[in-house]
Each structure stands twice: as structure tokens, then as C-alpha cells.
N, C-alpha and C positions, 0 to 999 in steps of 0.2 A: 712510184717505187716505195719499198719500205724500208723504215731505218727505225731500230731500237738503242736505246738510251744503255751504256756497258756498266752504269751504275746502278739504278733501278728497274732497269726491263723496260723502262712503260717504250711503247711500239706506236709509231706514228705512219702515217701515210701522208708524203709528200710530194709536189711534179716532180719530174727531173729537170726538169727549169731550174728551179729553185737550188738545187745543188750544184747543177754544170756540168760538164766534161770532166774537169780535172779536180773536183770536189770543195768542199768547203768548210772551217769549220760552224759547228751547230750549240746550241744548248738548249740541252732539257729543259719544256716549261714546266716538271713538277718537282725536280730536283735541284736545278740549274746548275748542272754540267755540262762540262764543255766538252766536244771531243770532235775529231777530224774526220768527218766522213766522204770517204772518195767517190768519185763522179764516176758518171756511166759508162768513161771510156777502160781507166780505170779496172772496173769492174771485169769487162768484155779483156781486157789482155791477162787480168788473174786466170778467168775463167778457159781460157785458150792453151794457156800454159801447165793447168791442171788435168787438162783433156792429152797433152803432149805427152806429158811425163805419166799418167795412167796408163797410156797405149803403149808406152815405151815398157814400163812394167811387166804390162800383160804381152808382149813379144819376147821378151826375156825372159817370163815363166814358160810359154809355150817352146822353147828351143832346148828343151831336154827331151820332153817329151816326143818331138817329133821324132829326133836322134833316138829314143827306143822302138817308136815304131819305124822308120825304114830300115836300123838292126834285124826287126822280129819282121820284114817284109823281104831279107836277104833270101838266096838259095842256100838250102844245106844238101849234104851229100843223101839219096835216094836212101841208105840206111839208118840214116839220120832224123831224114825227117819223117819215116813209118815205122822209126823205132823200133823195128823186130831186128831178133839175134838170126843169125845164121842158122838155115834148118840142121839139124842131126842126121845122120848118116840113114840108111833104111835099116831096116831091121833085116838081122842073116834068116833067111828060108822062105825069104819072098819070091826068089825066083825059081824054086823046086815046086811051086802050087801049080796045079794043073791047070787050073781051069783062071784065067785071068780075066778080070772085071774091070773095066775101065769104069772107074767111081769119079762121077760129076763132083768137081768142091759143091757145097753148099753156100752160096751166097750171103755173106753173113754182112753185118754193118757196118764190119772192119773192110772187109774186102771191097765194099762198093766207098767207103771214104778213103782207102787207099790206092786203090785200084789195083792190089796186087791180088793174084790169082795162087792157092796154095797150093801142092800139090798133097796125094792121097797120104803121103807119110808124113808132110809139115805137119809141125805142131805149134799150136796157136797161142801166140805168146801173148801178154797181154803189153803194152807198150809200158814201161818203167817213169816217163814221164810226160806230160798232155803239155805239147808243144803250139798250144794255141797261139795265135795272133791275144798278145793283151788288149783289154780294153783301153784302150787313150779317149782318157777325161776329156768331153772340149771344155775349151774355158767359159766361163759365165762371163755372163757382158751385163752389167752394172746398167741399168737402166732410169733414165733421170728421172729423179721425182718431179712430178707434178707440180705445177705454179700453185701456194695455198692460195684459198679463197680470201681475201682481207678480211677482218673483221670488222665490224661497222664499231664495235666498239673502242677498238685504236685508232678508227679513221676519224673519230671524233677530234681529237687534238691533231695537231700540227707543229711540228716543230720548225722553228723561225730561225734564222743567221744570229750571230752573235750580236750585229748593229744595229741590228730590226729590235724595234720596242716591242714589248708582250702588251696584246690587249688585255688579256685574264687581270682580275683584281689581285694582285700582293698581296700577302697576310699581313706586309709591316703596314699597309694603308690604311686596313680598316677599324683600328684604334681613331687613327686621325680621323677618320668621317662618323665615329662616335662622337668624337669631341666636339667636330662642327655642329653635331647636331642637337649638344647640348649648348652652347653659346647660341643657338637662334631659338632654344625655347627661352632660355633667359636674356635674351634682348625684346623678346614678344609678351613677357613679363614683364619689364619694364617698363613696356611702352605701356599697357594697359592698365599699370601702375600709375604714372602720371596722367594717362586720361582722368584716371575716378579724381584724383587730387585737384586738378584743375576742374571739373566740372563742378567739385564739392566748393569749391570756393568760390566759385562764377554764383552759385545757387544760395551756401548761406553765409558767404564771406570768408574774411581770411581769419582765421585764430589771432587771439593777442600773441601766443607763443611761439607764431610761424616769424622767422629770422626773412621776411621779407619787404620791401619799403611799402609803408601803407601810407593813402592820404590821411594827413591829420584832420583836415577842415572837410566839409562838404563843398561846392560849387556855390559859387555865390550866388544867390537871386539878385534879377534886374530891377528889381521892382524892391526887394525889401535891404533897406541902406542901413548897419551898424555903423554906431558910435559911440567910440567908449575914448576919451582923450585921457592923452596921456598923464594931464596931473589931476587926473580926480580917480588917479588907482592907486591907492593906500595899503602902505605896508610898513609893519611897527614891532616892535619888540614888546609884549606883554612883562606886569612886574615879575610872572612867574618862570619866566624865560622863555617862554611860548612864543614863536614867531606867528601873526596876524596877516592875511591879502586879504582888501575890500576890494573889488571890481564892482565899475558901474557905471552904465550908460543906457545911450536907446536906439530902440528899433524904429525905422518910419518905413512906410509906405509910400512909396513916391508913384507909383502907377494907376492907373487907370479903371483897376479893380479889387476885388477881393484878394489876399494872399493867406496863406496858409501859415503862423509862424513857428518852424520846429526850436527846439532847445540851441542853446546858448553851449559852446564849450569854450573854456578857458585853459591856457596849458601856460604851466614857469618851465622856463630853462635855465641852464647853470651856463655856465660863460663858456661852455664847449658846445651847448646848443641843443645839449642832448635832456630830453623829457625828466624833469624830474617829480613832478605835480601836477595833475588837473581834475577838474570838476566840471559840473555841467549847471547851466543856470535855465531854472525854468520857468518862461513871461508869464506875466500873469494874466496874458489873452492872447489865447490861440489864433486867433486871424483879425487882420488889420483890414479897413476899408482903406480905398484911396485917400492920401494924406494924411490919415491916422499913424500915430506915432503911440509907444509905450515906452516905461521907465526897466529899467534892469538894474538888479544890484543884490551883492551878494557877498557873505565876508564867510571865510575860511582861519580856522586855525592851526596849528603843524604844519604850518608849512617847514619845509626842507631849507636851512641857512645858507644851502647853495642856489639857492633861485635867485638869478640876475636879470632874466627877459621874462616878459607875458605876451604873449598870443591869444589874439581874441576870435572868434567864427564862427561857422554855423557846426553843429552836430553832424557827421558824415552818418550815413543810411535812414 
């Protein structure tokens, strides 16, 4: 069946399932209006009732008309209904004529539709008024139009019960999956952001200005043993006010072979522990044999009046 929408027209094609018997209400999916559309059965008792009271109608037009024609089907009086007047008398000296001629009427068109026969003296009147039978109209008989064809292009949508969710996309929706789809190109930014950062630091390390915990020292070797004790690190207050740190100590070899010897760093801290000076001390031989040992030593001036610890270690990279 079809049902159109009383607000916008738009025209759907639906089962009659979907409506029932005693109808249901609907709403437009392009306007979303609601409205009550009656069911099949419904329909079939408007339609029965419409057929009643038409025929009803047309029986009530037709009872006048009948009433004139079985009026105009009554008998009238034989004068009446061939409409001729009374003949005239004859004329005086008809019957002083010698010789008498019995004169056939002439059979004329009056005489054979009326069947009256005139005689030699009638005179032919012409009737005054045409006493026909009227015509009686029949009535027209209304003839149902034709089931339209659907159109394929209403039968496209479908209109849904008011509790049935519309599949069609909303207009309020498709902002929101703008939005989603701009938060996953900026989350796939991001990431691809912290990959280069992290690779770039894997490759040439981390920046001094990156706010992340770096080792201070390198990894200890097994093989090469620092010693730097504690009271042979000197620190002094110059006459110019200059504060002085001497570090010094040694490197040995305690293994079994060659070792390679990198730089020396030395770091003060202030009594929170946090870096306030370092320098890098560098041997004055680059690799030790087994048991070989070198001397280290190094003085620094400026130093920072808050320097209270020294850490000693190898050069990290």
C-alpha cells in the first residue's frame, strides 16, 4: 500500500503488515512527522460507506425524473394527444354538384403518425404543440479510477513506526563523525610524533635541554678500577675570593688485557644533590695493559659556594 506524509507529500510504499488492520501511528523519515494512518480494514469500511451513500445519491436524483417520464407515458384524451381542433362544417353548395368524386385523403406524415384518416373537407391543422415523449437523461455511473502505477521513486523510502529506529544518517550526526575524524588524524600525529623523538634520541641521544632523567656516569668497566679518596680532593678559597677543587686519583687495570681508557667526569652537588659543576678530566694514556695503572689530577676554579658532594666516573657515550 501507499501512504503520503500530510506535511511534505514525500509518498512511501509500505506492506500492509507493517500498518495492521486497525492502523498505526508513523513518521516521516524526511520531515519527522508523525501522523495516524488507518489500517486495511479501516480503509475497506470508509470505502463501503462511500459506495452507499453515492448510490443512495444517485437513486434520489433518479426519482424525479422517472416521475416525468411515467407522467409523459400516461394516456391522454384521443384529441389531446393528435392535437387537432374540430373539423369546420363543409362548405354550402356541396351538395348541388352534379357529378360527385369520392377524393382518396392523401396520405401525408401526419396521418400515418396519427393514424387519423381526414376527410375531403378537413383542413389540416398543424398541431399547436409536439407532445413528445421527453428525453430522460440516464444517469452517469462514475467509474473507478484505475490502481496508479507506484513509482519506483517513492518506493525507494519506507516509512518506519514511530519506535522503529531510522537506519538513514541524521543531519545532527554528521558533525559528530567530522569530529571523530578529526581526533584520529590528531592522535596518528601524535604518535608519529613521538616515534621520530624517540628514534632521534635512541640514535644521537638525549639533548642536555630535554627535562628527562639521564645517566650521569657511564657503566662501569670490570676490568678498569677508579680511585680517587676522599682526602686527597681539595678545595680552598682563593685570596681573591675564588673558590678552587683539585681532584685526583688513579686508573688501573686489573684484567687480563688491553683496555681502552675514556675520559674522566667529575660532578659537585649542593646539599639537595642537585648538579651544580662538572668537568671532564682527561688521562694522559689512552689504554692501560694488564696491571698498568695512571695518575689523574685536575684543579678547577669558579667553582659554585654551593658545592658540598663530588662524584667521580667514567664519561657516559
Amino acid at each position: 500500500m501507499q501512504i503520503a506524509c500530510p506535511a511534505c507529500h514525500t509518498r512511501y510504499a509500505v506492506p500492509e503488515t507493517a500498518i495492521g488492520a486497525h492502523g498505526r501511528t508513523v513518521r516521516c523519515a524526511k520531515c519527522r512527522h508523525s501522523w495516524y494512518q488507518p489500517g486495511t480494514e479501516d480503509v475497506a469500511e470508509d470505502a463501503v460507506t462511500a459506495e452507499s451513500v453515492s448510490a443512495s445519491d444517485a437513486a434520489s436524483a433518479m426519482e424525479p425524473m422517472r416521475e416525468t417520464a411515467q407522467a409523459s407515458r400516461e394516456p391522454v384524451t384521443e384529441g389531446a394527444q393528435a392535437g387537432w381542433r374540430d373539423p369546420p362544417p363543409a362548405p354550402r353548395g356541396w351538395a348541388d354538384m352534379g357529378d360527385t368524386q369520392t377524393v382518396e385523403p392523401e396520405t401525408t406524415t401526419e396521418t400515418a403518425r396519427t393514424g387519423w384518416a381526414a376527410s375531403p373537407g378537413d383542413q389540416l391543422v398543424e398541431p399547436e404543440a409536439d407532445h413528445a415523449e421527453p428525453d430522460v437523461p440516464e444517469p452517469e455511473v462514475e467509474e473507478e479510477p484505475a490502481p496508479r502505477a507506484s513509482n519506483p521513486a517513492f518506493t525507494a523510502a519506507a516509512a518506519e513506526p514511530v519506535d522503529a529506529e531510522f537506519e538513514d544518517l541524521d543531519e545532527g550526526d554528521r558533525p559528530r563523525s567530522r569530529w571523530k575524524r578529526l581526533l584520529l588524524i590528531c592522535a596518528l600525529l601524535v604518535v608519529l610524533a613521538a616515534a621520530l623523538v624517540y628514534g632521534a634520541v635512541r640514535y644521537f641521544g638525549a639533548p642536555a635541554w630535554l627535562p628527562v632523567g639521564q645517566a650521569t656516569f657511564a657503566p662501569a668497566s670490570e676490568s678498569l678500577v677508579l680511585d680517587f679518596p676522599a682526602d686527597e680532593q681539595d678545595r680552598r678559597e682563593l685570596p681573591n675570593g675564588r673558590q678552587l677543587f683539585a681532584a685526583s686519583g688513579t686508573i688501573t687495570n686489573t684484567g687480563s688485557r688491553t683496555e681502552h681508557v675514556p675520559p674522566v667526569l667529575v660532578v659537585l652537588r649542593d646539599s639537595q644533590e642537585r648538579i651544580v659543576y662538572s668537568w671532564e678530566m682527561e688521562p694522559s694514556r689512552s689504554e692501560l695493559g694488564p696491571g698498568e695503572s695512571v695518575k689523574v689530577s685536575q684543579m678547577v676554579t669558579d667553582v659554585p659556594r654551593s658545592a658540598r658532594i663530588v662524584d667521580i666516573g667514567w664519561k657516559p657515550g
